[in-house]
C-alpha positions as CSV (number, residue, x, y, z in Angstrom):
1,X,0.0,0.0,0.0
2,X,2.8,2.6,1.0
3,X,4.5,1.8,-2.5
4,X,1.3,2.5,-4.3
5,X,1.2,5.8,-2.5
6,X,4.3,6.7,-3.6
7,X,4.6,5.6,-6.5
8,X,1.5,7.9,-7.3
9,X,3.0,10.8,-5.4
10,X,5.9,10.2,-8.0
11,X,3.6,10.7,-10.4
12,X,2.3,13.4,-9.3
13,X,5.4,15.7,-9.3
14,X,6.9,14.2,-12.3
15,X,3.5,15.7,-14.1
16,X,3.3,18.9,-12.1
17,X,7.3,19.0,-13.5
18,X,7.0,18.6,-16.8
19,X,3.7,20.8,-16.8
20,X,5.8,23.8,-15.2
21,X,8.4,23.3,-17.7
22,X,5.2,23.4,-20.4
23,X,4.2,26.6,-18.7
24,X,7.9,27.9,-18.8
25,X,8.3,27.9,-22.8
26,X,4.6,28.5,-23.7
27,X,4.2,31.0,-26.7
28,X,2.2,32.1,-29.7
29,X,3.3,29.3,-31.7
30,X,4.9,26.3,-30.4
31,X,7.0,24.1,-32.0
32,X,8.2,20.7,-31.0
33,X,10.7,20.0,-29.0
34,X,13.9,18.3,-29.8
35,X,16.5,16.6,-27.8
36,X,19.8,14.9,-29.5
37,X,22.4,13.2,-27.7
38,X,26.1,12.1,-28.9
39,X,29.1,10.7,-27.2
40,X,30.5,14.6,-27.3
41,X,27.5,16.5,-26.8
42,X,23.8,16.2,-26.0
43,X,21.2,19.0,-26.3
44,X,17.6,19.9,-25.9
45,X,16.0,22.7,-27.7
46,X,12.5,24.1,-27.5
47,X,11.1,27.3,-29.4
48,X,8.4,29.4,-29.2
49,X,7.1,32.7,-31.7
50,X,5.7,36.0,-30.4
51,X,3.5,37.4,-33.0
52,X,3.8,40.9,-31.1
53,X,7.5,41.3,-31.1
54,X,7.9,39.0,-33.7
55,X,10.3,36.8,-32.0
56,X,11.5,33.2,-31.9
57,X,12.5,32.0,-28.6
58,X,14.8,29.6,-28.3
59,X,15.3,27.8,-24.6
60,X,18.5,25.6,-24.8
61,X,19.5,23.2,-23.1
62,X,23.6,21.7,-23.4
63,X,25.5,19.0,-21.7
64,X,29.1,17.3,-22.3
65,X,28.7,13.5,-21.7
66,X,32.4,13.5,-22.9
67,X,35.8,13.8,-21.4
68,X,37.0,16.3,-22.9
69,X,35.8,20.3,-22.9
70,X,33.7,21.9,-25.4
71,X,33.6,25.0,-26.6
72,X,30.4,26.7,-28.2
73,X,31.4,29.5,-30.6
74,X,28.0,30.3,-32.1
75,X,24.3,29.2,-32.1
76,X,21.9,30.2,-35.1
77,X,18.3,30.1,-36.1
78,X,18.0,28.9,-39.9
79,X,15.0,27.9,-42.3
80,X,14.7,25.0,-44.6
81,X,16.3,27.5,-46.9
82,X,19.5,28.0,-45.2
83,X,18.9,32.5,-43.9
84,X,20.8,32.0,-41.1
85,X,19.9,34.7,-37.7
86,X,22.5,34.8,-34.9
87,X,20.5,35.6,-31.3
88,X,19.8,39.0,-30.8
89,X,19.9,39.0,-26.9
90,X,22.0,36.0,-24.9
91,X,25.4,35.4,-24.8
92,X,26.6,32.4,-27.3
93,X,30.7,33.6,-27.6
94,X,33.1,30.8,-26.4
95,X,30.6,29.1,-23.7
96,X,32.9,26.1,-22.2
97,X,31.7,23.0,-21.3
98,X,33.5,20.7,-19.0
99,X,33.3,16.9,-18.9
100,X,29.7,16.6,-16.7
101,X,28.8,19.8,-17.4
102,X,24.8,21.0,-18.1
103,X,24.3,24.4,-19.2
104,X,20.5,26.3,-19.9
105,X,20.7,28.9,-22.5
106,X,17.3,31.6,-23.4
107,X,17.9,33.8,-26.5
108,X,15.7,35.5,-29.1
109,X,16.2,35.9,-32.9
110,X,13.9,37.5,-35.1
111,X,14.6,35.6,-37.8
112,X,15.4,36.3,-41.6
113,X,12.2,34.5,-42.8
114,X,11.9,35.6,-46.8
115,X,15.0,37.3,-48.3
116,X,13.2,38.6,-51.3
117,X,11.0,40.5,-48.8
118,X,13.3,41.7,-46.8
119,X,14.7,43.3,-49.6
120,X,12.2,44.9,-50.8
121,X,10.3,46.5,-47.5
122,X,13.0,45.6,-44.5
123,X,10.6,42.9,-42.8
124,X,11.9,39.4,-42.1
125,X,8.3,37.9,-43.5
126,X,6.0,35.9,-41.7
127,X,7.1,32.6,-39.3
128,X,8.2,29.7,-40.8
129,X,7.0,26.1,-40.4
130,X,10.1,24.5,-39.6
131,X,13.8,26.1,-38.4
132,X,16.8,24.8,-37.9
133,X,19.0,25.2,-34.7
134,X,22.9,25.3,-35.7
135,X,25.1,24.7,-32.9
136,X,28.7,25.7,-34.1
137,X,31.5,24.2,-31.1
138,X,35.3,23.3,-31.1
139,X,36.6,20.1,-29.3
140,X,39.5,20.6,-27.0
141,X,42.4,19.9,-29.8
142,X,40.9,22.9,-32.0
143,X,38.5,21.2,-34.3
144,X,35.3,22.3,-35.5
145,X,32.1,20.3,-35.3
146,X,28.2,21.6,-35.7
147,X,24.8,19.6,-34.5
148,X,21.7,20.5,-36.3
149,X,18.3,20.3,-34.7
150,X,15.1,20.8,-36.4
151,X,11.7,21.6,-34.9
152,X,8.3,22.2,-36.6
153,X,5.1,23.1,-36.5
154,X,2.0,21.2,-36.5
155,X,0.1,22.0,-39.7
156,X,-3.1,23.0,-38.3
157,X,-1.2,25.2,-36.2
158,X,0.6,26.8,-38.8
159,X,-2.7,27.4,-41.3
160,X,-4.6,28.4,-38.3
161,X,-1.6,31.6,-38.2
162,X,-1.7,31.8,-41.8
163,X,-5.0,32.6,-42.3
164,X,-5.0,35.1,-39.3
165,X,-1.8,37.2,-40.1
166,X,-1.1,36.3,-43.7
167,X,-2.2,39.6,-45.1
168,X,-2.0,40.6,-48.9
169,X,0.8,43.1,-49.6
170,X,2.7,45.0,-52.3
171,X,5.5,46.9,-52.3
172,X,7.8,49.0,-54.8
173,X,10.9,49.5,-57.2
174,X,12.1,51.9,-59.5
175,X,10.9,51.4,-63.1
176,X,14.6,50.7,-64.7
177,X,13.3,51.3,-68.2
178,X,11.9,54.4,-67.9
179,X,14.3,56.2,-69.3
180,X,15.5,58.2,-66.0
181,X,19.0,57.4,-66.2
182,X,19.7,58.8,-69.8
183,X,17.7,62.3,-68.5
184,X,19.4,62.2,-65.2
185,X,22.8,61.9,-67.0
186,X,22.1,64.9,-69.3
187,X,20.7,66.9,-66.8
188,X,23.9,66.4,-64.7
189,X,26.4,67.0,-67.8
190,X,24.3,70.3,-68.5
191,X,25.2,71.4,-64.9
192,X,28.3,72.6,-62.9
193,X,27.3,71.1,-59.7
194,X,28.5,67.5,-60.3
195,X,32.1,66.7,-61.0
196,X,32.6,65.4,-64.6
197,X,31.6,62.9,-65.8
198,X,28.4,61.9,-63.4
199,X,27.5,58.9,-62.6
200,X,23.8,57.4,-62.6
201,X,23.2,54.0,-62.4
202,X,19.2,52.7,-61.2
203,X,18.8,49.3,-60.3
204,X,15.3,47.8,-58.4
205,X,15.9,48.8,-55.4
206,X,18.5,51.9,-55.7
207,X,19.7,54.7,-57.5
208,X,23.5,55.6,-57.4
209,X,24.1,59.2,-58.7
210,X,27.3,60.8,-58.8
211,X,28.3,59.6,-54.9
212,X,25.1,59.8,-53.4
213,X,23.0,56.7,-52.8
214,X,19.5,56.0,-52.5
215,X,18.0,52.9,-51.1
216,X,13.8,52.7,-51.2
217,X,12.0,50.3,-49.2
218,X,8.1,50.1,-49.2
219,X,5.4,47.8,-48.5
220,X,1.8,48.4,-49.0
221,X,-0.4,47.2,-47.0
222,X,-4.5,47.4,-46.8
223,X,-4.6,50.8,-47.3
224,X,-1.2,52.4,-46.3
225,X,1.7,52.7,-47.8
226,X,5.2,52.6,-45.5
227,X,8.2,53.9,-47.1
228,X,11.5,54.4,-46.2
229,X,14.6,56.0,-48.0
230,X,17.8,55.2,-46.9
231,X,20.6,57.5,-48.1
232,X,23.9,57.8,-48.1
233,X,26.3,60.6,-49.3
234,X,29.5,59.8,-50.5
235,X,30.3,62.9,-53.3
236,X,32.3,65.9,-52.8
237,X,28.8,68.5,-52.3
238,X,26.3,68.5,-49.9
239,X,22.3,67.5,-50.4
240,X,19.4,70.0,-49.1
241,X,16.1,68.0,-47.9
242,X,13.1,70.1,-49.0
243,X,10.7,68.0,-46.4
244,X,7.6,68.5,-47.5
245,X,8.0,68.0,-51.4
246,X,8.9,64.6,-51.0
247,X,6.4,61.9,-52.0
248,X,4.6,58.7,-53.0
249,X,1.9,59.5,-55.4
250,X,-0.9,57.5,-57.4
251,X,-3.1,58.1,-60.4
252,X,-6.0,59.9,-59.6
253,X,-5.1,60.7,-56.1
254,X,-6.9,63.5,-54.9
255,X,-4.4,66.6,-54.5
256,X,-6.1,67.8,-51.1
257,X,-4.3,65.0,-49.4
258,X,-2.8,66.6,-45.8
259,X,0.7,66.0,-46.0
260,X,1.7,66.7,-42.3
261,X,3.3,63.9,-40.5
262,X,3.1,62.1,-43.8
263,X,7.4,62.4,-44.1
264,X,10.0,62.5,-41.1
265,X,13.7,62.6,-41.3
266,X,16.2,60.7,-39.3
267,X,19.8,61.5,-39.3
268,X,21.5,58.4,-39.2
269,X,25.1,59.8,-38.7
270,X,26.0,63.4,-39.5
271,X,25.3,66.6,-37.4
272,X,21.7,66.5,-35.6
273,X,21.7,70.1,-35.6
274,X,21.7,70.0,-40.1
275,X,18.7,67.5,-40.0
276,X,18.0,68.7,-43.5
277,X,21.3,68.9,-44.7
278,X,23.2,65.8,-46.0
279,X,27.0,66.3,-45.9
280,X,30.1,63.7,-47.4
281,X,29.6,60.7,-45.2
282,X,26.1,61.8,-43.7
283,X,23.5,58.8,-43.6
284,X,20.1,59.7,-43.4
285,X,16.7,57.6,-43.4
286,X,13.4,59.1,-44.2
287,X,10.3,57.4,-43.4
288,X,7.0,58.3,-45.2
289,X,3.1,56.7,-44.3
290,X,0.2,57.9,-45.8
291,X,-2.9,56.5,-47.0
292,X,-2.9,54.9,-50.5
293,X,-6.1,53.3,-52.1
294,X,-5.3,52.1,-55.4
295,X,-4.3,49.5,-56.9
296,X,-2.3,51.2,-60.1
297,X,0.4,49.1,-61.6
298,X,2.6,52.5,-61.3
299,X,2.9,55.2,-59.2
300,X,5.6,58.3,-58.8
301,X,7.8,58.9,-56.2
302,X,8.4,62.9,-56.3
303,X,11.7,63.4,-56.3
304,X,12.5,66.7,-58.7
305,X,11.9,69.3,-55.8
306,X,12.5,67.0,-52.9
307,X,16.5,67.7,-53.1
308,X,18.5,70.4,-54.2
309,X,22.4,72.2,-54.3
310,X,22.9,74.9,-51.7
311,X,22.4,77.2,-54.7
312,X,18.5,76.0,-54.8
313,X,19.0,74.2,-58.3
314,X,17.4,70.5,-57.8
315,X,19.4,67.8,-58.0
316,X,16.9,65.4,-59.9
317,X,15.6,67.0,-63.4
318,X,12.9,64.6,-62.9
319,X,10.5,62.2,-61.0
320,X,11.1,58.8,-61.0
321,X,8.2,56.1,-61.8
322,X,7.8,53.3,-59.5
323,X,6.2,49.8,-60.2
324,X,4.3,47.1,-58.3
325,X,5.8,44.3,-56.8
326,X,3.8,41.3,-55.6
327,X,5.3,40.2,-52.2
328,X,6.1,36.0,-51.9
Protein backbone atom coordinates (compact mmCIF):
# COMPACT_ATOMS: atom_id res chain seq x y z
CA UNK A 1 0.00 0.00 0.00
CA UNK A 2 2.84 2.55 1.03
CA UNK A 3 4.50 1.76 -2.51
CA UNK A 4 1.32 2.46 -4.32
CA UNK A 5 1.23 5.83 -2.55
CA UNK A 6 4.27 6.67 -3.57
CA UNK A 7 4.64 5.60 -6.50
CA UNK A 8 1.47 7.88 -7.28
CA UNK A 9 2.95 10.79 -5.38
CA UNK A 10 5.93 10.23 -7.95
CA UNK A 11 3.64 10.68 -10.35
CA UNK A 12 2.29 13.43 -9.32
CA UNK A 13 5.42 15.71 -9.25
CA UNK A 14 6.85 14.21 -12.27
CA UNK A 15 3.47 15.71 -14.07
CA UNK A 16 3.25 18.85 -12.15
CA UNK A 17 7.31 19.02 -13.54
CA UNK A 18 6.96 18.59 -16.81
CA UNK A 19 3.71 20.79 -16.83
CA UNK A 20 5.85 23.84 -15.18
CA UNK A 21 8.45 23.30 -17.66
CA UNK A 22 5.16 23.35 -20.42
CA UNK A 23 4.23 26.57 -18.72
CA UNK A 24 7.88 27.90 -18.79
CA UNK A 25 8.27 27.92 -22.77
CA UNK A 26 4.61 28.51 -23.74
CA UNK A 27 4.22 31.02 -26.70
CA UNK A 28 2.23 32.14 -29.72
CA UNK A 29 3.26 29.31 -31.75
CA UNK A 30 4.93 26.32 -30.36
CA UNK A 31 6.96 24.13 -32.01
CA UNK A 32 8.23 20.68 -31.05
CA UNK A 33 10.66 20.00 -28.99
CA UNK A 34 13.91 18.35 -29.83
CA UNK A 35 16.48 16.57 -27.75
CA UNK A 36 19.78 14.92 -29.49
CA UNK A 37 22.41 13.21 -27.72
CA UNK A 38 26.13 12.08 -28.94
CA UNK A 39 29.15 10.69 -27.17
CA UNK A 40 30.52 14.56 -27.29
CA UNK A 41 27.50 16.52 -26.84
CA UNK A 42 23.83 16.17 -26.02
CA UNK A 43 21.17 19.04 -26.33
CA UNK A 44 17.64 19.90 -25.88
CA UNK A 45 16.01 22.72 -27.67
CA UNK A 46 12.53 24.12 -27.47
CA UNK A 47 11.05 27.29 -29.42
CA UNK A 48 8.40 29.38 -29.20
CA UNK A 49 7.10 32.66 -31.74
CA UNK A 50 5.70 36.01 -30.35
CA UNK A 51 3.53 37.42 -32.97
CA UNK A 52 3.78 40.91 -31.09
CA UNK A 53 7.47 41.33 -31.13
CA UNK A 54 7.94 39.05 -33.72
CA UNK A 55 10.33 36.80 -32.05
CA UNK A 56 11.48 33.17 -31.94
CA UNK A 57 12.47 32.03 -28.61
CA UNK A 58 14.78 29.59 -28.28
CA UNK A 59 15.32 27.77 -24.62
CA UNK A 60 18.47 25.64 -24.80
CA UNK A 61 19.55 23.21 -23.08
CA UNK A 62 23.57 21.66 -23.42
CA UNK A 63 25.51 19.00 -21.69
CA UNK A 64 29.09 17.27 -22.26
CA UNK A 65 28.65 13.51 -21.65
CA UNK A 66 32.39 13.48 -22.94
CA UNK A 67 35.80 13.78 -21.42
CA UNK A 68 36.96 16.34 -22.89
CA UNK A 69 35.84 20.29 -22.86
CA UNK A 70 33.71 21.87 -25.36
CA UNK A 71 33.58 25.01 -26.62
CA UNK A 72 30.39 26.68 -28.21
CA UNK A 73 31.37 29.53 -30.59
CA UNK A 74 27.98 30.25 -32.14
CA UNK A 75 24.30 29.22 -32.12
CA UNK A 76 21.88 30.18 -35.08
CA UNK A 77 18.34 30.10 -36.07
CA UNK A 78 17.95 28.87 -39.92
CA UNK A 79 15.03 27.92 -42.33
CA UNK A 80 14.66 24.95 -44.60
CA UNK A 81 16.32 27.51 -46.91
CA UNK A 82 19.48 28.03 -45.22
CA UNK A 83 18.85 32.46 -43.94
CA UNK A 84 20.81 32.02 -41.06
CA UNK A 85 19.87 34.74 -37.68
CA UNK A 86 22.54 34.83 -34.94
CA UNK A 87 20.49 35.61 -31.31
CA UNK A 88 19.82 38.97 -30.79
CA UNK A 89 19.92 39.05 -26.91
CA UNK A 90 21.98 35.96 -24.85
CA UNK A 91 25.41 35.45 -24.83
CA UNK A 92 26.62 32.39 -27.29
CA UNK A 93 30.71 33.61 -27.59
CA UNK A 94 33.10 30.85 -26.41
CA UNK A 95 30.60 29.11 -23.75
CA UNK A 96 32.88 26.12 -22.22
CA UNK A 97 31.66 22.98 -21.29
CA UNK A 98 33.46 20.73 -18.98
CA UNK A 99 33.35 16.91 -18.95
CA UNK A 100 29.70 16.55 -16.66
CA UNK A 101 28.77 19.78 -17.42
CA UNK A 102 24.83 20.97 -18.10
CA UNK A 103 24.31 24.38 -19.20
CA UNK A 104 20.52 26.33 -19.93
CA UNK A 105 20.67 28.91 -22.49
CA UNK A 106 17.31 31.59 -23.45
CA UNK A 107 17.94 33.75 -26.53
CA UNK A 108 15.69 35.53 -29.14
CA UNK A 109 16.17 35.93 -32.85
CA UNK A 110 13.94 37.49 -35.05
CA UNK A 111 14.64 35.56 -37.82
CA UNK A 112 15.43 36.31 -41.62
CA UNK A 113 12.23 34.45 -42.75
CA UNK A 114 11.93 35.56 -46.78
CA UNK A 115 15.02 37.26 -48.34
CA UNK A 116 13.21 38.59 -51.31
CA UNK A 117 11.01 40.54 -48.77
CA UNK A 118 13.25 41.74 -46.80
CA UNK A 119 14.72 43.34 -49.57
CA UNK A 120 12.23 44.90 -50.80
CA UNK A 121 10.31 46.52 -47.54
CA UNK A 122 12.96 45.64 -44.51
CA UNK A 123 10.61 42.90 -42.78
CA UNK A 124 11.93 39.41 -42.15
CA UNK A 125 8.25 37.90 -43.50
CA UNK A 126 6.00 35.89 -41.66
CA UNK A 127 7.11 32.58 -39.29
CA UNK A 128 8.16 29.68 -40.82
CA UNK A 129 6.96 26.09 -40.42
CA UNK A 130 10.08 24.48 -39.63
CA UNK A 131 13.80 26.12 -38.45
CA UNK A 132 16.76 24.81 -37.86
CA UNK A 133 19.03 25.16 -34.66
CA UNK A 134 22.90 25.26 -35.73
CA UNK A 135 25.12 24.66 -32.87
CA UNK A 136 28.68 25.68 -34.06
CA UNK A 137 31.55 24.21 -31.15
CA UNK A 138 35.26 23.30 -31.13
CA UNK A 139 36.56 20.13 -29.27
CA UNK A 140 39.49 20.62 -27.01
CA UNK A 141 42.36 19.89 -29.84
CA UNK A 142 40.86 22.86 -32.00
CA UNK A 143 38.50 21.18 -34.31
CA UNK A 144 35.27 22.35 -35.50
CA UNK A 145 32.12 20.33 -35.32
CA UNK A 146 28.21 21.60 -35.72
CA UNK A 147 24.83 19.63 -34.47
CA UNK A 148 21.73 20.49 -36.29
CA UNK A 149 18.32 20.31 -34.68
CA UNK A 150 15.14 20.77 -36.43
CA UNK A 151 11.71 21.61 -34.89
CA UNK A 152 8.29 22.16 -36.62
CA UNK A 153 5.10 23.08 -36.48
CA UNK A 154 2.02 21.24 -36.50
CA UNK A 155 0.13 21.96 -39.66
CA UNK A 156 -3.05 22.95 -38.31
CA UNK A 157 -1.16 25.20 -36.15
CA UNK A 158 0.56 26.78 -38.83
CA UNK A 159 -2.70 27.39 -41.31
CA UNK A 160 -4.62 28.36 -38.31
CA UNK A 161 -1.60 31.56 -38.18
CA UNK A 162 -1.75 31.84 -41.75
CA UNK A 163 -5.00 32.60 -42.31
CA UNK A 164 -4.97 35.12 -39.30
CA UNK A 165 -1.76 37.16 -40.08
CA UNK A 166 -1.06 36.33 -43.70
CA UNK A 167 -2.21 39.59 -45.15
CA UNK A 168 -2.02 40.61 -48.93
CA UNK A 169 0.82 43.07 -49.62
CA UNK A 170 2.69 45.00 -52.29
CA UNK A 171 5.55 46.86 -52.26
CA UNK A 172 7.75 48.97 -54.85
CA UNK A 173 10.85 49.48 -57.16
CA UNK A 174 12.12 51.90 -59.55
CA UNK A 175 10.88 51.40 -63.13
CA UNK A 176 14.58 50.66 -64.68
CA UNK A 177 13.32 51.28 -68.18
CA UNK A 178 11.95 54.41 -67.88
CA UNK A 179 14.34 56.15 -69.30
CA UNK A 180 15.50 58.17 -65.96
CA UNK A 181 18.96 57.38 -66.17
CA UNK A 182 19.67 58.78 -69.83
CA UNK A 183 17.69 62.27 -68.48
CA UNK A 184 19.37 62.22 -65.18
CA UNK A 185 22.76 61.88 -66.99
CA UNK A 186 22.10 64.87 -69.34
CA UNK A 187 20.65 66.89 -66.82
CA UNK A 188 23.87 66.42 -64.68
CA UNK A 189 26.44 67.01 -67.78
CA UNK A 190 24.29 70.30 -68.46
CA UNK A 191 25.18 71.37 -64.88
CA UNK A 192 28.29 72.61 -62.88
CA UNK A 193 27.33 71.10 -59.71
CA UNK A 194 28.52 67.54 -60.29
CA UNK A 195 32.08 66.72 -60.97
CA UNK A 196 32.57 65.35 -64.57
CA UNK A 197 31.59 62.90 -65.79
CA UNK A 198 28.43 61.91 -63.41
CA UNK A 199 27.48 58.93 -62.58
CA UNK A 200 23.83 57.39 -62.61
CA UNK A 201 23.23 54.01 -62.36
CA UNK A 202 19.24 52.67 -61.19
CA UNK A 203 18.79 49.29 -60.27
CA UNK A 204 15.31 47.84 -58.39
CA UNK A 205 15.92 48.81 -55.42
CA UNK A 206 18.54 51.89 -55.71
CA UNK A 207 19.75 54.73 -57.54
CA UNK A 208 23.49 55.56 -57.39
CA UNK A 209 24.07 59.20 -58.65
CA UNK A 210 27.32 60.80 -58.84
CA UNK A 211 28.33 59.62 -54.92
CA UNK A 212 25.05 59.81 -53.40
CA UNK A 213 23.02 56.68 -52.83
CA UNK A 214 19.50 56.02 -52.53
CA UNK A 215 18.03 52.89 -51.12
CA UNK A 216 13.81 52.66 -51.24
CA UNK A 217 12.05 50.25 -49.17
CA UNK A 218 8.08 50.10 -49.22
CA UNK A 219 5.37 47.84 -48.50
CA UNK A 220 1.79 48.41 -48.98
CA UNK A 221 -0.37 47.17 -47.03
CA UNK A 222 -4.47 47.39 -46.83
CA UNK A 223 -4.61 50.79 -47.34
CA UNK A 224 -1.18 52.36 -46.27
CA UNK A 225 1.69 52.74 -47.80
CA UNK A 226 5.16 52.61 -45.54
CA UNK A 227 8.17 53.90 -47.05
CA UNK A 228 11.52 54.37 -46.25
CA UNK A 229 14.60 56.04 -48.02
CA UNK A 230 17.76 55.16 -46.85
CA UNK A 231 20.62 57.53 -48.12
CA UNK A 232 23.94 57.82 -48.07
CA UNK A 233 26.35 60.58 -49.32
CA UNK A 234 29.50 59.76 -50.52
CA UNK A 235 30.29 62.91 -53.27
CA UNK A 236 32.30 65.90 -52.77
CA UNK A 237 28.77 68.48 -52.31
CA UNK A 238 26.29 68.54 -49.89
CA UNK A 239 22.27 67.48 -50.40
CA UNK A 240 19.36 69.96 -49.07
CA UNK A 241 16.07 68.02 -47.94
CA UNK A 242 13.12 70.08 -49.01
CA UNK A 243 10.65 68.04 -46.39
CA UNK A 244 7.60 68.53 -47.51
CA UNK A 245 8.04 68.03 -51.42
CA UNK A 246 8.88 64.58 -51.00
CA UNK A 247 6.39 61.94 -51.96
CA UNK A 248 4.57 58.71 -53.03
CA UNK A 249 1.85 59.49 -55.41
CA UNK A 250 -0.95 57.47 -57.42
CA UNK A 251 -3.08 58.14 -60.42
CA UNK A 252 -6.02 59.88 -59.61
CA UNK A 253 -5.12 60.70 -56.13
CA UNK A 254 -6.95 63.46 -54.87
CA UNK A 255 -4.45 66.65 -54.47
CA UNK A 256 -6.14 67.77 -51.09
CA UNK A 257 -4.32 65.04 -49.38
CA UNK A 258 -2.80 66.57 -45.81
CA UNK A 259 0.69 65.98 -46.04
CA UNK A 260 1.67 66.69 -42.25
CA UNK A 261 3.27 63.93 -40.55
CA UNK A 262 3.11 62.06 -43.81
CA UNK A 263 7.43 62.35 -44.12
CA UNK A 264 9.96 62.45 -41.08
CA UNK A 265 13.67 62.63 -41.30
CA UNK A 266 16.22 60.73 -39.35
CA UNK A 267 19.75 61.54 -39.26
CA UNK A 268 21.51 58.40 -39.22
CA UNK A 269 25.07 59.85 -38.69
CA UNK A 270 26.01 63.36 -39.45
CA UNK A 271 25.31 66.59 -37.43
CA UNK A 272 21.68 66.47 -35.55
CA UNK A 273 21.66 70.13 -35.65
CA UNK A 274 21.69 70.05 -40.07
CA UNK A 275 18.65 67.50 -39.95
CA UNK A 276 17.96 68.69 -43.51
CA UNK A 277 21.33 68.89 -44.72
CA UNK A 278 23.22 65.84 -46.04
CA UNK A 279 27.05 66.28 -45.89
CA UNK A 280 30.07 63.72 -47.37
CA UNK A 281 29.62 60.73 -45.21
CA UNK A 282 26.14 61.76 -43.68
CA UNK A 283 23.55 58.81 -43.60
CA UNK A 284 20.12 59.73 -43.36
CA UNK A 285 16.69 57.64 -43.45
CA UNK A 286 13.42 59.07 -44.23
CA UNK A 287 10.28 57.35 -43.38
CA UNK A 288 6.95 58.35 -45.23
CA UNK A 289 3.13 56.72 -44.26
CA UNK A 290 0.20 57.87 -45.83
CA UNK A 291 -2.93 56.50 -47.03
CA UNK A 292 -2.91 54.92 -50.50
CA UNK A 293 -6.07 53.31 -52.14
CA UNK A 294 -5.32 52.11 -55.38
CA UNK A 295 -4.29 49.46 -56.91
CA UNK A 296 -2.32 51.16 -60.08
CA UNK A 297 0.41 49.06 -61.56
CA UNK A 298 2.63 52.46 -61.30
CA UNK A 299 2.92 55.19 -59.19
CA UNK A 300 5.55 58.32 -58.81
CA UNK A 301 7.81 58.94 -56.25
CA UNK A 302 8.43 62.92 -56.27
CA UNK A 303 11.72 63.36 -56.32
CA UNK A 304 12.49 66.66 -58.74
CA UNK A 305 11.88 69.27 -55.80
CA UNK A 306 12.45 67.02 -52.89
CA UNK A 307 16.50 67.67 -53.10
CA UNK A 308 18.51 70.43 -54.22
CA UNK A 309 22.44 72.17 -54.30
CA UNK A 310 22.91 74.90 -51.66
CA UNK A 311 22.37 77.17 -54.74
CA UNK A 312 18.51 76.01 -54.85
CA UNK A 313 18.95 74.17 -58.29
CA UNK A 314 17.35 70.47 -57.78
CA UNK A 315 19.45 67.84 -58.02
CA UNK A 316 16.86 65.36 -59.92
CA UNK A 317 15.64 66.95 -63.39
CA UNK A 318 12.91 64.59 -62.90
CA UNK A 319 10.52 62.24 -61.03
CA UNK A 320 11.11 58.79 -61.04
CA UNK A 321 8.16 56.09 -61.82
CA UNK A 322 7.79 53.26 -59.51
CA UNK A 323 6.24 49.81 -60.19
CA UNK A 324 4.35 47.09 -58.32
CA UNK A 325 5.80 44.25 -56.80
CA UNK A 326 3.79 41.29 -55.56
CA UNK A 327 5.26 40.24 -52.21
CA UNK A 328 6.09 36.01 -51.89
Amino acid sequence: MKRIISLVLLSLLFACKNHSETQRIKGDLNYTPVKIESERISAGFYLTADLKTQELQASIQLSNPGSSVLTISEIEIATGEGLRTLPKTGSTGSIVLKPGENKSLFLKFQPLNELRTYQLTGRNGHFKSLYNLLVNYKTEDNKSAVISMTTTLLPAEYKVYLDQHQITATSYSFNTKSGFTRKQLTYLNSIKQVKKPPFVYVSDQEIALSGINFRLRSYQERDTLNAEIFIVNHSGFSVKINQGKLDIKYPGESPAVDLKGVVTVEKISGSKQELYTIEKGDRVLIHLKKPFKTTAEKVILSFNKAFEFNDHLPLFKNNIELIKVNLP
